[in-house]
MIFI-208346 format. One record per residue: x, y, z of N, C-alpha, C in turn; residue in one letter. Coordinates in steps of 0.05 Angstrom, whole numbers, plus 5000, padded with zeros to 4 digits. Example, Ala and Ser with C-alpha at 12.3 -4.5 7.8 and 13.67 -1.06 7.14 Angstrom:
2
526448865156524649105156526449345156A/525749555142527349795143525850015157S/
END
This chain:
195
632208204764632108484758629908554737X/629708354716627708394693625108384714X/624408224724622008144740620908464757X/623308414767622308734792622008984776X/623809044758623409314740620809274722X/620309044708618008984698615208984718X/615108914737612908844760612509254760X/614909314774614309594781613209754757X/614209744732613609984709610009794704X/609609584708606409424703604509584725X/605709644749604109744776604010064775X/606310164761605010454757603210574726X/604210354711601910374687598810254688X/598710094705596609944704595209964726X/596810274748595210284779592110444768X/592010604753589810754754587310484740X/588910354712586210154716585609994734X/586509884756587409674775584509814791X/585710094795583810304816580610284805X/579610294774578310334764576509994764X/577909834764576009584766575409494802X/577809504818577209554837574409684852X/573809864835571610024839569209864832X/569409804805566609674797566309414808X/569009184821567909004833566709064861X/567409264870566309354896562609414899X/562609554876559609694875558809434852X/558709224840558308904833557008724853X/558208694878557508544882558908514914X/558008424943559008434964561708224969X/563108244988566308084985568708334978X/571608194981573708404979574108354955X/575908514948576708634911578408454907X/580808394932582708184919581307894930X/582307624913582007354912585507284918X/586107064941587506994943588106734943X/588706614923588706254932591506154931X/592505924952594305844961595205624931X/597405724918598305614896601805504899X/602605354893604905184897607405354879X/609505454892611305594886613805504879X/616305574875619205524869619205334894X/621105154900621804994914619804924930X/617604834918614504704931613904904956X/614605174959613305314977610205414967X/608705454989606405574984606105804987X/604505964968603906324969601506404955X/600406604970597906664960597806844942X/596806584911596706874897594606974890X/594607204877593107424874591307524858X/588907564847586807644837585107744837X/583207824818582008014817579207884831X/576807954836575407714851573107834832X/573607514811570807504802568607284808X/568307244826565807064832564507164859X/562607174863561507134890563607064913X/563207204941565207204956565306794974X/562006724973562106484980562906204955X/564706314937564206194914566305884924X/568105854938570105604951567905424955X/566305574991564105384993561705244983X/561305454952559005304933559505234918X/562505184915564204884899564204694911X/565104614937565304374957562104274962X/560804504962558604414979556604184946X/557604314928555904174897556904034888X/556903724889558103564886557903614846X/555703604833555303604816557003864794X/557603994809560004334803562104204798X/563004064832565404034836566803834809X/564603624803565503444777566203574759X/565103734745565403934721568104024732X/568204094756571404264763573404064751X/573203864761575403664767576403524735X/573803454722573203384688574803624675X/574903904682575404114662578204294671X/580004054684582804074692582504274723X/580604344736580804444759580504774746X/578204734733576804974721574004834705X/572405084714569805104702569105334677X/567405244653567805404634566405564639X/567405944625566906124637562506124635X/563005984611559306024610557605834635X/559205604641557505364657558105494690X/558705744692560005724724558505944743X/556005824750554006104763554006274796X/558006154788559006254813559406564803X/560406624783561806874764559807114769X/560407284778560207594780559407704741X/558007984748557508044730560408224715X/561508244730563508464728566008174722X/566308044744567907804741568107614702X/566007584693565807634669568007654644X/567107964651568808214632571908114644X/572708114668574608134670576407734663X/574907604670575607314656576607284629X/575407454618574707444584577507594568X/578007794579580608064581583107924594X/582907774613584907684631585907874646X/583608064659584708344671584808284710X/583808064709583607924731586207844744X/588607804726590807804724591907934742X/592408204738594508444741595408404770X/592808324795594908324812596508234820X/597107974804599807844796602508024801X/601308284790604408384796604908394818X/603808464834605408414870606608204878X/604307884869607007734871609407724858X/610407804838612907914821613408054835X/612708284851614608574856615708354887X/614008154905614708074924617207874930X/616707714895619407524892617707204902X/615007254897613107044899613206844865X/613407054849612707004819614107164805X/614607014781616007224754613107294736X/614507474720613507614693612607224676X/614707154670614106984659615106684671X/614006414670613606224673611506004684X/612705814693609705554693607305724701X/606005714702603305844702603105724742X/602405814757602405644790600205514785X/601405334801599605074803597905054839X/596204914832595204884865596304544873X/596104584898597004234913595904044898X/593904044881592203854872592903754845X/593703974835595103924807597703894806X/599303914825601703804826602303534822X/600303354827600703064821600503044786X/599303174771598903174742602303144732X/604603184746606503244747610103004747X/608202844769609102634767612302594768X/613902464770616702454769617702824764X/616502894749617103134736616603384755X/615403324786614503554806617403754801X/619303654808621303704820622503974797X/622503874773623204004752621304274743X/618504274744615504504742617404624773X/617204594792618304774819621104804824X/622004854804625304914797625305154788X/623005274787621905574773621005744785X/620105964796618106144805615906214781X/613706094790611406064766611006364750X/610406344734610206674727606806694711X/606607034713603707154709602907014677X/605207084659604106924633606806664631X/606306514611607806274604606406154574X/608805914564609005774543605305664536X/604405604566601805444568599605644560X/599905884574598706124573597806204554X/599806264531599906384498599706184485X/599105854489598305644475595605614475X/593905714480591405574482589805684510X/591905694524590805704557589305544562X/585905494574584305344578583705164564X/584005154536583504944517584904794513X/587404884526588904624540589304434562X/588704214566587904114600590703944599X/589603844625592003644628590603374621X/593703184614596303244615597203354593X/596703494569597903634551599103824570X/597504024587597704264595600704284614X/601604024626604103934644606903944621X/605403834594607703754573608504004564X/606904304560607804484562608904664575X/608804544595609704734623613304654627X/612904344619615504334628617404284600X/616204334584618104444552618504684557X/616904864570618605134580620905144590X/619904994618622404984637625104874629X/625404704606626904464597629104704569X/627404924565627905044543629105354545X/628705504568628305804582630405904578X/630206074564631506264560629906654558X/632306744564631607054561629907124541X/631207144509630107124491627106914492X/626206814494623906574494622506724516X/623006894536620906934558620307214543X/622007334529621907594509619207514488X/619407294472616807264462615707214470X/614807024492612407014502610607224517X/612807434523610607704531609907814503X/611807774488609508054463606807784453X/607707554460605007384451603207414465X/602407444495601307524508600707794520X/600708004492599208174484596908184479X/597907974447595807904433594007694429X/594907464445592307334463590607504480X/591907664499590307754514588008034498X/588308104479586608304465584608194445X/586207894437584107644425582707514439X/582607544461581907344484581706964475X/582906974466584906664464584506534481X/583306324491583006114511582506254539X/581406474541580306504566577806534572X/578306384603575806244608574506504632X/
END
C-alpha cells in the first residue's frame, strides 16, 4: 500500500518534470527517452527496469564491442565513472549527477516490479557477487532508493556493496525504509556518490 500510494503521489508530482526532461532528451540527442535494462527481481524474476536514457542510443553495443570500456565496466563494479564514459549524452550528464534519471522507477513501483525502497536491482551478472546469500538479496522486491543508495552509492563497489544490501534485508523495517527516504533527499540534492 505504502509503495503504490507513494509510486502514485511521485507520478503526479514529478509528471510535469518527467515531461520536461523527456523533452530535452529528445531534442539531445537521437534514440527513445526511456532506457530499459533487464534487472533481477523478487524471487529471481526478470523485469525491465526503467530510465531515463542518458547515453547514446547505441551505447550496449559500444560497450561489448570495446574491449578496453568493457574492463573499466567490469573493474568499477559494472559501472563506468561518470567522467571516463564517452558513451554519456550531454543532457544524460545533468541527469546522472541529480539522480533524475531515476524517476521512472516509479512505474516499476506503481506495476509491483519494485518498491519505494530496497536492494537497489541487480543485473544476472551481479548476482553471483551474492553467493550463498542470492536467495536472501531476492527475498525482496528491489527498490528505487536503499541502505546502499544513501551510503555512498557508487563509491561503494562490491563486495562491500552486497554487505549492504543484505544488512538491509537482514534488518527492514517500516521505520528504517522511513529514513532512508528522507536520506535520500539529501544525497540526492548533494549529489553523494552519483555517478
Amino acid at each position: 500500500m505504502v509503495d503504490i500510494v507513494g509510486a502514485t503521489l511521485g507520478l503526479i508530482v514529478c509528471g510535469p518534470v518527467m515531461l520536461v526532461i523527456a523533452t530535452f532528451i529528445k531534442l539531445d540527442s537521437a534514440g527513445p527517452i526511456l532506457f530499459a535494462q533487464s534487472r533481477v527481481g523478487r524471487g529471481g524474476r526478470s523485469f525491465k527496469c526503467l530510465k531515463f536514457r542518458t547515453m547514446r542510443a547505441d551505447a550496449e553495443e559500444n560497450l561489448k564491442a570495446d574491449p578496453a570500456l568493457y574492463r573499466v565496466y567490469i573493474a568499477n563494479g559494472y559501472k563506468i565513472p561518470l567522467h571516463a564514459d564517452p558513451r554519456v549524452t550531454f543532457v544524460g550528464r545533468f541527469l546522472r549527477r541529480t539522480s533524475l534519471d531515476e524517476l521512472p522507477q516509479l512505474f516499476n513501483v506503481f506495476v509491483g516490479h519494485m518498491s519505494l525502497v530496497g536492494p537497489r536491482p541487480v543485473t544476472a551478472l551481479e548476482v553471483a557477487y551474492y553467493g550463498s546469500s542470492m536467495d536472501q538479496l531476492l527475498s525482496m522486491r528491489p527498490g528505487v532508493t536503499g541502505l546502499w543508495a544513501v551510503s555512498g552509492r557508487s563509491n561503494i563497489r562490491y563486495p562491500k556493496r552486497a554487505r549492504f544490501e543484505l544488512a538491509y534485508v537482514a534488518r527492514w523495517s517500516l521505520r528504517h525504509d522511513m529514513c532512508i527516504l528522507l536520506k535520500t533527499v539529501v544525497v540526492v540534492v548533494t549529489g553523494e556518490g552519483a555517478t
